[in-house]
C-alpha positions as CSV (number, residue, x, y, z in Angstrom):
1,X,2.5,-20.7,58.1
2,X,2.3,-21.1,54.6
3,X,5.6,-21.7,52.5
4,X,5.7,-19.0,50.1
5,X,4.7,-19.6,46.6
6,X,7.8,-20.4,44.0
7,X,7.6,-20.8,40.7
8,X,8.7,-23.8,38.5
9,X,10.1,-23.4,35.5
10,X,9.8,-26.8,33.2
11,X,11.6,-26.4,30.1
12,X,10.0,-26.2,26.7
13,X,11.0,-27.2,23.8
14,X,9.8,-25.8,20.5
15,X,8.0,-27.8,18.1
16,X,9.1,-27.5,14.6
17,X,6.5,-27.7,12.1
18,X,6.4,-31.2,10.6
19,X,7.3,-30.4,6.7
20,X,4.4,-33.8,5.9
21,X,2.1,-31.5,6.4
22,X,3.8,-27.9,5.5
23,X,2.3,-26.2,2.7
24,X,4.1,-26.2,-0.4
25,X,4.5,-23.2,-2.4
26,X,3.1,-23.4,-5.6
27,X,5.4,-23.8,-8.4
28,X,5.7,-20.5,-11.1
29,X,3.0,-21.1,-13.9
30,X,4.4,-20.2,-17.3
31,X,1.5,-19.1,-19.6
32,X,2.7,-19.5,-23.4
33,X,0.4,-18.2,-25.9
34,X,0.4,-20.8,-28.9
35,X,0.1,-19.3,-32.4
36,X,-3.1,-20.1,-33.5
37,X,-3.0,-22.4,-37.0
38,X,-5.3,-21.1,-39.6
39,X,-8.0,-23.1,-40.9
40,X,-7.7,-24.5,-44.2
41,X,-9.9,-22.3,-47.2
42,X,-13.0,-24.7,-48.0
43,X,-13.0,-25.6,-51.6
44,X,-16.7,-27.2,-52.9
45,X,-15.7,-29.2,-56.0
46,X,-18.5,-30.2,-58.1
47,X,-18.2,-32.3,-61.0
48,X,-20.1,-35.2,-62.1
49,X,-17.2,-37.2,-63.0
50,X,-15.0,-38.9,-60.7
51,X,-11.6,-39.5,-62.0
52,X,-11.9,-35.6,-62.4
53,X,-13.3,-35.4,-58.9
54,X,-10.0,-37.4,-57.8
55,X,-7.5,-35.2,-59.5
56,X,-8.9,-31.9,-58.4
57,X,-9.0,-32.7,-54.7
58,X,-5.5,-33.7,-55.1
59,X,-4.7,-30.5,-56.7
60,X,-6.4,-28.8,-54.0
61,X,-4.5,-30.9,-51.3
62,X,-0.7,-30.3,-52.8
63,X,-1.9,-26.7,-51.9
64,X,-2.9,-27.3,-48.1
65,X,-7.0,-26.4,-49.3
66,X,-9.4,-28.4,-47.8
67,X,-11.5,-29.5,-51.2
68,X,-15.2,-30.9,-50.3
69,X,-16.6,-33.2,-53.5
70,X,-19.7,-33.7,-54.2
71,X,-21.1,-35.0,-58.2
72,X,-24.2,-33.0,-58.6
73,X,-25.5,-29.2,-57.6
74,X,-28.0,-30.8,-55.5
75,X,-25.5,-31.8,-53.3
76,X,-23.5,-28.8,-53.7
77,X,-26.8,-27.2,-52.2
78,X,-26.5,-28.6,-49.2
79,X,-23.0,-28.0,-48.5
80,X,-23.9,-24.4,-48.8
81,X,-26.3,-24.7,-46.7
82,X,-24.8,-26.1,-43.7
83,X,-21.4,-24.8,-44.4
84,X,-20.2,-22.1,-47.0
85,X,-17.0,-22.4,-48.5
86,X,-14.4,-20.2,-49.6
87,X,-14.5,-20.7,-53.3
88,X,-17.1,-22.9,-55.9
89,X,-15.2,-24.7,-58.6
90,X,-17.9,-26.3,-61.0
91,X,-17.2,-28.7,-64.2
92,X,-19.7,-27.7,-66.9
93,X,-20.1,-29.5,-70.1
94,X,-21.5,-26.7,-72.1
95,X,-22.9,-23.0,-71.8
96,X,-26.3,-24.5,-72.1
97,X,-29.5,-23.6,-69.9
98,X,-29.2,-26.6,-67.5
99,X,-25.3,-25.5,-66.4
100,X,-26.2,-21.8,-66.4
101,X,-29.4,-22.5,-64.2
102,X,-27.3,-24.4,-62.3
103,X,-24.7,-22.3,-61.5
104,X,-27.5,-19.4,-61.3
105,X,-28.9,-21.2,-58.1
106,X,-25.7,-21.5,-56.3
107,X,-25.2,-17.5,-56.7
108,X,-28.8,-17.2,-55.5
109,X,-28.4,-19.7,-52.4
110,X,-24.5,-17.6,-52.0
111,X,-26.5,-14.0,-51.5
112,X,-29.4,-15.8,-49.3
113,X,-26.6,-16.2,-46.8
114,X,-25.3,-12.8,-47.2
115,X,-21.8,-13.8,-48.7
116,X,-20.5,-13.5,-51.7
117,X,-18.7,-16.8,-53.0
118,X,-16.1,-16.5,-56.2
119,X,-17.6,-19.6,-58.5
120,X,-14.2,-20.5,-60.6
121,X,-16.2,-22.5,-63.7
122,X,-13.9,-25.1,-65.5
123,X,-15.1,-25.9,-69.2
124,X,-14.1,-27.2,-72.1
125,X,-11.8,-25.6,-75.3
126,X,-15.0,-24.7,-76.9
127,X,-17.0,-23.8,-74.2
128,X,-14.3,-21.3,-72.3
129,X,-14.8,-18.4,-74.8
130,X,-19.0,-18.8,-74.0
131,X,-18.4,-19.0,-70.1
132,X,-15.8,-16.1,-70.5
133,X,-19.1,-13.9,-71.4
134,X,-20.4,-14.4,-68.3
135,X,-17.9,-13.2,-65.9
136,X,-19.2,-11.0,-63.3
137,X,-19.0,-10.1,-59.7
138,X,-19.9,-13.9,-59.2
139,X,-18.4,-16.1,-62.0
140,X,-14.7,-15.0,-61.5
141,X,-12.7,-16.6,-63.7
142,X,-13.2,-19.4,-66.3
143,X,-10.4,-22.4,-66.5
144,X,-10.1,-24.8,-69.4
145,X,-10.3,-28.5,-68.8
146,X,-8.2,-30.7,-67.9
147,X,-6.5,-28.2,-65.4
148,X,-3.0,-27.8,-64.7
149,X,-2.1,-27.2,-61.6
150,X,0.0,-24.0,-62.1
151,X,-3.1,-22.5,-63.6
152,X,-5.2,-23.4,-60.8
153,X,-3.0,-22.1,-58.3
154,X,-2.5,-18.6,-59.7
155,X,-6.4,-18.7,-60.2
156,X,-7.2,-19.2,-56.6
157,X,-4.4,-17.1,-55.5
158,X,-6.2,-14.1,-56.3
159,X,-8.9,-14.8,-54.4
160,X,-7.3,-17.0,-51.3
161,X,-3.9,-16.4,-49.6
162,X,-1.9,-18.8,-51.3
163,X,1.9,-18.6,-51.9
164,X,3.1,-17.5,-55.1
165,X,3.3,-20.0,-57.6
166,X,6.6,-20.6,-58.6
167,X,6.0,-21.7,-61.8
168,X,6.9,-19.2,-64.7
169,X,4.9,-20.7,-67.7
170,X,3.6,-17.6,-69.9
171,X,-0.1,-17.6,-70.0
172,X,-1.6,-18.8,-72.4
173,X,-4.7,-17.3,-74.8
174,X,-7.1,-18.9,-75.5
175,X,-8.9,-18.7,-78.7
176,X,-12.6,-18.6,-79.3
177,X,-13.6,-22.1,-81.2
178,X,-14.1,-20.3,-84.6
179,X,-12.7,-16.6,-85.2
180,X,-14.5,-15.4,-87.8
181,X,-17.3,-12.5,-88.6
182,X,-19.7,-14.7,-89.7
183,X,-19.2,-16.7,-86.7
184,X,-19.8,-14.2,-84.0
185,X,-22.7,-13.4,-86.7
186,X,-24.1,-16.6,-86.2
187,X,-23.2,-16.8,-82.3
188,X,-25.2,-13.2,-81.7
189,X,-28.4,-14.4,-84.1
190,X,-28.4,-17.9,-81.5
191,X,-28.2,-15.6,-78.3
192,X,-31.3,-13.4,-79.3
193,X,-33.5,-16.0,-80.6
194,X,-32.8,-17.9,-77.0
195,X,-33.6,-14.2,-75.4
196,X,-36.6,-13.9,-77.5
197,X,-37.9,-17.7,-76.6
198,X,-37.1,-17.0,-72.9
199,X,-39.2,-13.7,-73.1
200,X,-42.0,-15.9,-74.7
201,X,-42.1,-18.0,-71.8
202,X,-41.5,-14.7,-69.0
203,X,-38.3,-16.7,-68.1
204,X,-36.1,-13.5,-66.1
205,X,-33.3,-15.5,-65.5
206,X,-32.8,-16.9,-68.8
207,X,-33.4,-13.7,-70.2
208,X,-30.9,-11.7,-67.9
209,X,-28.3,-14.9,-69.1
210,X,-28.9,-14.5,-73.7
211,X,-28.9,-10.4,-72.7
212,X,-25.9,-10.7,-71.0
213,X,-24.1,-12.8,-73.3
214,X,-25.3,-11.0,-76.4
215,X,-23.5,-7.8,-74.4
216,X,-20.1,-9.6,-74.0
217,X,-20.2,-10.7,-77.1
218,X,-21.1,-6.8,-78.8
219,X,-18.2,-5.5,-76.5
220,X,-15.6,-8.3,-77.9
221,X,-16.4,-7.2,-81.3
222,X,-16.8,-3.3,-80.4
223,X,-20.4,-3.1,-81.8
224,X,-21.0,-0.2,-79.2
225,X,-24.5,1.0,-80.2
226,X,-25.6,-3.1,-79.7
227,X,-23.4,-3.3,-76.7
228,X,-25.4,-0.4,-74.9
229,X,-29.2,-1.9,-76.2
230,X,-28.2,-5.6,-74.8
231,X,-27.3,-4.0,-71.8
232,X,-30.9,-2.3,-71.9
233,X,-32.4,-5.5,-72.3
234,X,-30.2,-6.9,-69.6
235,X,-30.7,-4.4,-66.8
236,X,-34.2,-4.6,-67.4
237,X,-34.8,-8.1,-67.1
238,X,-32.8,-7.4,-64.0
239,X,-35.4,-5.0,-62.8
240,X,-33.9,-2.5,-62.4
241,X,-34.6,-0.3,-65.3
242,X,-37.8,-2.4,-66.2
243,X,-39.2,-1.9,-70.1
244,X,-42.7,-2.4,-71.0
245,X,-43.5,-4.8,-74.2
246,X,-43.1,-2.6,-76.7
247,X,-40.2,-1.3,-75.4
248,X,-38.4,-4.9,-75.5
249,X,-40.0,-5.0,-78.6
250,X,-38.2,-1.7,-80.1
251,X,-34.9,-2.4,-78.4
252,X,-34.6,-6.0,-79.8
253,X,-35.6,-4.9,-83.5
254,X,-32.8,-1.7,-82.8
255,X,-30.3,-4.9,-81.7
256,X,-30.6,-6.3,-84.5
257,X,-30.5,-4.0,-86.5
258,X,-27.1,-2.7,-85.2
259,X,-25.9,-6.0,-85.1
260,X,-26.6,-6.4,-89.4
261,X,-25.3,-3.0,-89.9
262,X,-22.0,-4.0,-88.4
263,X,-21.6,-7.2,-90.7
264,X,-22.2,-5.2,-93.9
């Protein structure tokens, strides 16, 4: 006879997990969004000489700009090309063809990249009153050589975000070289014998440049009837209201005409 079946009980102990190999929570992750610092404005500088170079980029740097030298347009062209800045300040030595051309091609490459790049020209006593003429949509503001830094600043605060410059110097006016009518007479007969030698040679730009000038100068001496024809000549040399020959040639002899009626 079988005995009858009992069970044993052996007893168990319960492991504890071993904590070498227990998972560890993850510690909290605390995401902090960092203000992001804005990028410096680009400044191109372009002037041929360097002790000038020198003091402008420091001007620039006392201002937390980012200035980029170069001596030459050529060089200037480049920059453009790979990078635009913010803002163009150019040295020129005179209002003559060479600066104006130059200055020209850097508003041509400025469109080409669809932007539209303020060009702060810095000139000399004499020359300011000429550069002054050419203000437009392009050449923003003209700034007499050497340049102070107080100027500077209150120049490129209107077209950067710059704090207010805490100087309180009184601007200053400045003069054109020689305030007289015979002057301006003599300035207005230069400007339209360059516009006539530029039409001689089918020169646009150049002719668009003595139109305009001979405009600005009409307005400053509030020769209307001149201001409006040099403005014909301009536009159309433009292209955009183009004249045939003999209608340059009727405007121009009408220019003049109103220019020697107001010296009279």
């Amino acid at each position: 006879m079988n005995a009858p079946s009992q069970l044993v009980a052996y007893a168990s102990q319960t492991a504890e997990p071993s904590s070498r190999w227990a998972v560890k929570e993850r510690a909290a992750i605390y995401h902090v969004k960092a203000t992001p610092t804005p990028s410096p404005a680009r400044i191109l500088v372009i002037d041929e000489d360097a002790q000038s170079r020198s003091v402008l980029v420091s001007q620039l740097k006392a201002l937390d700009l980012e200035p980029l030298a170069v001596p030459d347009s050529l060089a200037a062209l480049n920059v453009i090309t790979y990078q635009a800045p913010d803002l163009i300040l150019i040295a020129c030595d005179g209002p003559d063809t060479a600066a104006y051309k130059t200055v020209m091609r850097l508003v041509v490459v400025s469109h080409a990249r669809q932007a539209c790049i303020p060009i702060i020209i810095l000139a000399s006593e004499r020359d300011v009153f000429f550069w002054q003429l050419c203000l437009d949509d392009d050449i923003v503001d003209v700034l007499q050589k050497p340049v102070r830094a107080e100027k500077l600043q209150v120049s490129l605060g209107l077209w950067l975000d710059l704090p207010p410059s805490v100087s309180h110097e009184p601007g200053e006016s400045l003069p054109p070289f020689e305030d007289t009518p015979q002057w301006y007479q003599a300035c207005l007969a230069v400007e339209i014998q360059a516009y006539e030698q530029a039409l001689a040679e089918h020169d646009n730009i150049l002719m668009v440049h003595y139109a305009h000038r001979t405009h600005g100068v009409a307005l400053v001496l509030g020769i209307d009837r001149a201001a409006k024809l040099a403005d014909r000549l301009e536009q159309s040399a433009r292209g955009h209201k183009p004249l045939k020959p003999d209608g340059i040639r009727k405007t121009l002899a009408a220019l003049k005409a109103a220019i020697t009626h107001h010296f009279v």
